[in-house]
N, C-alpha and C positions, 0 to 999 in steps of 0.2 A: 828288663826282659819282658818281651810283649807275653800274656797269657792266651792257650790256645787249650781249646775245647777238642780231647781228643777223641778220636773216632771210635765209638761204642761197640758199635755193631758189626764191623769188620767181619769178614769170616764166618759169620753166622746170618746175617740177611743180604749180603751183598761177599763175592770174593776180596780176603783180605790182602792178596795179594797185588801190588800194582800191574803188572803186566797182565795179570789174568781177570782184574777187573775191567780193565781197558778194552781186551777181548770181549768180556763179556758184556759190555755196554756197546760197544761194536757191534758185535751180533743181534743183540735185540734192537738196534736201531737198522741194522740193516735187513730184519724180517719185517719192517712197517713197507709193505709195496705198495708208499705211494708214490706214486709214478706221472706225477703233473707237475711245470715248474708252478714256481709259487710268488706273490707278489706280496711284500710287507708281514710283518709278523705279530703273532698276539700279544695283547695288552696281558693278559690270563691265560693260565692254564690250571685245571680242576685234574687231579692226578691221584691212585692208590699209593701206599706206602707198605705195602708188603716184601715180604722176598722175593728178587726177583725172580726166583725161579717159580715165584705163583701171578706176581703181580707184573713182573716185570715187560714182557710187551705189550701190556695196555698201557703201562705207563711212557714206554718208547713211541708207540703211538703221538702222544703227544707233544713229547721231546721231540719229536721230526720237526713239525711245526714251527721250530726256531731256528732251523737254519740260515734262513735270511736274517736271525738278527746277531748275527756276530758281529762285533765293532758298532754295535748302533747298542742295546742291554749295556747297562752298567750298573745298573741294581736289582738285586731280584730282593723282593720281599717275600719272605716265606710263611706262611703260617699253618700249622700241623695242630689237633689234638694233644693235650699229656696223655699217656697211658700208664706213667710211674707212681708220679706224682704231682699232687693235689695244688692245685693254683689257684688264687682269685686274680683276674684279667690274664690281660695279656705277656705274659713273662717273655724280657731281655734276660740273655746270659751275662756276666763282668765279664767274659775273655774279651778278648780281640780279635781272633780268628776261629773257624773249626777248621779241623784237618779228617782228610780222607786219605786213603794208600795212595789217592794223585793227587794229591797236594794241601795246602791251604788256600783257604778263601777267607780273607780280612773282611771284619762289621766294617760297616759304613759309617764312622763316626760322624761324617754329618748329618744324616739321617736320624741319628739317635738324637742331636741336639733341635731335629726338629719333633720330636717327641715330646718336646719338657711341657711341663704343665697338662698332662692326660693323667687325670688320677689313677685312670687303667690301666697305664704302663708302670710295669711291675719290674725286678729282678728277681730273678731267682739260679741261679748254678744249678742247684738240688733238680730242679723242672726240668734243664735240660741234658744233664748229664749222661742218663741214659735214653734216650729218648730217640726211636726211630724216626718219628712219623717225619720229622724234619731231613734226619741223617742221609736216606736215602734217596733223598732227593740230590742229594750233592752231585753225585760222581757223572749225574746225565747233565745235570748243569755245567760242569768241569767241560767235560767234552761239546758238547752246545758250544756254549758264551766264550771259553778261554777266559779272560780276564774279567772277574766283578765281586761288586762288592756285595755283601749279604747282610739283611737285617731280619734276624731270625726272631719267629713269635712261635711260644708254646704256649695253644691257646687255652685257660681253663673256665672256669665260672663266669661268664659274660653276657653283656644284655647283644641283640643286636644289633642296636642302637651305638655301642662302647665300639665293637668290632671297626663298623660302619666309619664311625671318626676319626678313627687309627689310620681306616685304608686311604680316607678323605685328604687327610694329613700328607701321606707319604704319595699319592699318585701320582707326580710327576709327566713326564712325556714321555716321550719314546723310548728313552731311556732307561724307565723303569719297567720290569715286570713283576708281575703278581704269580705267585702260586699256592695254589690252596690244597692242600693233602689233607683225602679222608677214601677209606674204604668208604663199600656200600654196606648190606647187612652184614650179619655175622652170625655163623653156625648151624642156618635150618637147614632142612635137605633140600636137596637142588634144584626140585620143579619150586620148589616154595620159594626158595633163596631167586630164582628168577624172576618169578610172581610180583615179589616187594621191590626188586631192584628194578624191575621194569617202570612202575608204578614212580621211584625216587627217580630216575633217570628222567621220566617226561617233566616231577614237578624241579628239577634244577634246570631242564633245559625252559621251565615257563618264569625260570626267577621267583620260584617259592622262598620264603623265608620263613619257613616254621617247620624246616625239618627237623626230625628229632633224630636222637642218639639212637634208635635202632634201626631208623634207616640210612643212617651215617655217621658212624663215629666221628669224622670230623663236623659235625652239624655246627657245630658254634661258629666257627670259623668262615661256614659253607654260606651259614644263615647272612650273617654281615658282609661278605663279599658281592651275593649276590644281590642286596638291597642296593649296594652300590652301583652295581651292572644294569639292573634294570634301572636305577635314576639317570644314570649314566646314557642310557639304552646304546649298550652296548649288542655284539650278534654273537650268538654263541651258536656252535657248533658240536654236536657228539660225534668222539675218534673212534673210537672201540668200547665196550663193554662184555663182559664174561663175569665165571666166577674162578673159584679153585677148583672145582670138578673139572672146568674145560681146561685148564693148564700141567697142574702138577699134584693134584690132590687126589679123594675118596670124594664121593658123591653123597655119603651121609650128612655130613655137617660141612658146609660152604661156608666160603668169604667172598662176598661179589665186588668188583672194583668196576669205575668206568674213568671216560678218559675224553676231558672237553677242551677247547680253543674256546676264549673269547675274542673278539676284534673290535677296536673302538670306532672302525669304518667302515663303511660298505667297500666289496671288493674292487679292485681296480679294473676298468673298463679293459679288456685283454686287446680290440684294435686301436683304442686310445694308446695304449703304451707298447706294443708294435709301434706305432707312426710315430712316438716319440724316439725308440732306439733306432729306429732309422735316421731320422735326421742329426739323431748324436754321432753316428757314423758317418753319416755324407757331410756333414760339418769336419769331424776329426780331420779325415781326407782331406776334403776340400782347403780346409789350414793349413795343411803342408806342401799344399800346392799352392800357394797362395794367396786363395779364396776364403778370407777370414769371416766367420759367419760366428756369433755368439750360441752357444749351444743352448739347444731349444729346452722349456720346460727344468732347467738345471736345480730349481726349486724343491720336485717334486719329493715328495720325501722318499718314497718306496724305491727312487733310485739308489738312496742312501745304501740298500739293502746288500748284502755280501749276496754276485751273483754271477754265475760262468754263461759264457756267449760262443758262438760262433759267430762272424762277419764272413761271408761270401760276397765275389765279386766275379761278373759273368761279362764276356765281351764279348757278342757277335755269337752269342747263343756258348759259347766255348769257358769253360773256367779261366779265370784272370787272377786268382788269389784265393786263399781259404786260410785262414787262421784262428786258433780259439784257444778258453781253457776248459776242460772237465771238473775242474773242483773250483768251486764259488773261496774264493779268496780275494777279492777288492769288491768296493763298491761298483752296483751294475751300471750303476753310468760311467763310470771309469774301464771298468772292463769293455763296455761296448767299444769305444773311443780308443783305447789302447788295441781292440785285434783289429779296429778297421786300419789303425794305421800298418798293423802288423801285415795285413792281407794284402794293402796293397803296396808297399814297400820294404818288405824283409822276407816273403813269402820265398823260403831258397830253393823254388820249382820255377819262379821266373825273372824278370828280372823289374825294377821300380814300376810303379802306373807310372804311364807321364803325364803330362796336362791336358794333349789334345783327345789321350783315350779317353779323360775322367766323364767327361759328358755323356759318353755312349756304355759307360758299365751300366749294370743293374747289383742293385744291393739287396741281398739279405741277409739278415738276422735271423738268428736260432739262440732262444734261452731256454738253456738249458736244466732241467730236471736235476734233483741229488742222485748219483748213480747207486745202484742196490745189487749187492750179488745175488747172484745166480743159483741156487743151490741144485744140482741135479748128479742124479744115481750113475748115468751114460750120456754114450751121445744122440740116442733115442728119446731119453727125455729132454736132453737140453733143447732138439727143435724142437719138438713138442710145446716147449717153456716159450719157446720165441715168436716172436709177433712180427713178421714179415712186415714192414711198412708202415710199422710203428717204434720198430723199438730201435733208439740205441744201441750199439755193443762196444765195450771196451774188454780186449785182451788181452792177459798178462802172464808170461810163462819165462822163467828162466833170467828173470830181470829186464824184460824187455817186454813192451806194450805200445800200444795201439788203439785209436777210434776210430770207430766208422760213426756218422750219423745218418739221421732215421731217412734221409735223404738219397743214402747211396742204393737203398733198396730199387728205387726204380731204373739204375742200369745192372743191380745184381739180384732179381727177384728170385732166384732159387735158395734155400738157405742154406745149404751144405755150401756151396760155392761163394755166396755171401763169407760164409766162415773159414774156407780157404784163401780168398782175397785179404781178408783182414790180418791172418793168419801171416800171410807172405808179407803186406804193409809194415808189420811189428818184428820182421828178421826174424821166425821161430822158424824152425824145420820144417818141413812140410809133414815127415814121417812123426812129430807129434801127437802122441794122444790129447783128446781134448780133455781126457780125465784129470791129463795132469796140469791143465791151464784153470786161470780164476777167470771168468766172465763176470760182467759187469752191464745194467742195464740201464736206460735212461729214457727218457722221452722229451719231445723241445716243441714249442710255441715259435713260428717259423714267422715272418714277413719278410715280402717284398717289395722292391719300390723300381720301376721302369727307367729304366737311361731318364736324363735329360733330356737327352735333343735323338 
């Protein structure tokens, strides 16, 4: 019988319920309005571990961040403070698995075998038995990654120097990621609790390594990561920062949390990779026409990345095809390549490209943004919320749904009518309240590329 590490803290830092944690990771992932598509995803994430009804959307914050790395993560190494009990190094659990209300997440037993011989790696059960700082990281990972495996560290007495070796050890590629769970201070009142956390937030975003335990419980952990990061030079980025006063607490005594991205690259050039899904697209096409062309850049890794597209095709100034997905589900060079072919041969508004059109389309691409609902009181706030020319809408009522992209704004620039168009696209009523519809909102990185001939 494999042994599994069960869930502690259920119901008391996180819902213990399945469907209502799901909800609830759901919702805090869909309050981070960040609203730009994304390219490759972090090595690191620096994340709080409190309830998340204190900590939890700064910690979503950062969980957004890994969308692109679904089917690419297959290890997340974790490393947390004890808060129970007392550890020298770095403490493995014996089980096999931990379990959350969604599921289990199996150790890495290779990973553990590339452990052997670090005096610092320890075992201990007792260490992590009850132990949030790690637990609560799960259930945003579950949702993220889908499938991976986890090599959990409860981190206690350690140089960080010992830390440092551990991460050295386990870095891997792209495959792995790192996360390091630690509040900020703990307990002063709230101009003060800002004061200090402000002060610890510039020196981890400078790759300090001598934070102490009052400016972060997770310092041990925080300390050795970041020696890494900066030898590494690695680019870090701050997602959010607050305390408990701003979320769900009293303004007397605080807990301040913040919320970082590392990346082990510089960001990817955005008309570099434009001109690249273009020609993944006039390739695709072109191969089914019988214009076999090897698909450009196929290398690159950040193709690798789970990502939704649109492919457009325009003849003679007039639409010739449009097909896409809204939810990043295949790799984005697969996805470009699959709607170009979709657009111009399955599109059931026309009928195949043939070969002598294909020279005279123009093509674009649109990658797409993770869509984020809407929350709104009416349908005075919901224009209000909306960005003519910018945004996205996807909506869904009644079991039936519909997109528009940010594109159709310039033949429907009014937005009441914007949202009647869309409205009639998705088969809803027209006598619909909008109250009772879900909106959804997106934004897309657009190119295009001129006919051939």
């Amino acid at each position: 019988m494999a042994t599994v590490r069960p869930a502690a803290v259920a119901g008391m830092f996180y819902p213990g319920n399945p469907r209502e944690l799901a909800l609830e990771v759901e919702d805090l992932l869909g309050g981070v309005e960040r609203l730009e598509p994304q390219f490759g995803h972090p090595k690191a994430l620096i994340v709080p571990h409190a309830g998340y009804i204190y900590s939890g959307p700064v910690a979503a914050a950062a969980y957004d961040e890994l969308a692109p790395a679904r089917g690419i993560v297959k290890r997340v190494v974790l490393l947390g403070p004890v808060h129970r009990v007392a550890v020298r190094g770095l403490a493995l659990p014996a089980c096999e698995s931990f379990e959350t209300p969604l599921g289990r997440v199996p150790l890495d037993a290779g990973a553990l075998r590339e452990l052997e011989g670090l005096p610092q790696v320890v075992r201990s059960d007792a260490a992590h038995a009850q132990e949030h700082s790690l637990e609560v990281q799960l259930p945003f990972l579950q949702r993220m990654l889908g499938t991976f495996a986890l090599v959990p560290f409860a981190v206690g007495t350690s140089s960080v120097d010992e830390v440092a070796a551990v991460i050295e050890r386990l870095w891997g590629g792209a495959e792995t990621l790192f996360v390091i769970s630690t509040d900020l201070s703990h307990y002063h009142p709230y101009e003060e609790a800002r004061r200090i956390d402000r002060g610890t937030v510039t020196r981890i975003a400078s790759f300090a390594t001598d934070i102490d335990h009052e400016e972060a419980c997770g310092a041990t952990p925080l300390n050795g990561f970041l020696k890494v990061a900066r030898a590494r030079n690695l680019n870090i980025r701050l997602l959010a920062a607050c305390n408990s006063g701003d979320t769900a607490g009293g303004k007397g005594q605080v807990v301040g949390y913040s919320a970082f991205a590392l990346y082990e690259s510089a960001p990817v050039a955005k008309d570099a990779a434009g001109s690249t899904l273009v020609s993944i697209a006039r390739a695709a096409i072109g191969g089914e026409l019988g214009a076999a062309a090897p698909l450009p850049s196929a290398g690159a890794p950040w193709l690798a990345q789970a990502g939704a597209t649109f492919v457009t095709l325009m003849l003679a100034g007039k639409l010739r095809g449009c097909m896409g997905s809204l939810r990043a589900e295949r790799p984005l060079g697969d996805d470009v390549a699959e709607n170009a072919r979709a657009a111009a041969f399955r599109d059931p508004r026309f009928t195949k490209l043939s070969a002598p059109e294909w020279p005279r389309c123009q093509v674009e691409v649109s990658l797409l943004s993770a869509p984020k609902p809407i929350r709104f009181a009416d349908e005075a706030d919901l224009l209000a919320q909306i960005r003519a020319g910018e945004d996205g809408l996807i909506l869904e009522a009644e079991g039936k749904h519909a997109p528009f992209l940010p594109q159709v704004w310039e033949g429907l620039p009014d937005k009441r009518q914007f949202l009647q168009e869309l409205q009639r696209k998705a088969g809803i009523p027209a006598d619909t309240r909008l109250a009772r519809c879900k909106l959804s909102r997106y934004r897309v990185f657009k190119w295009k590329q001129d006919p051939l001939h």
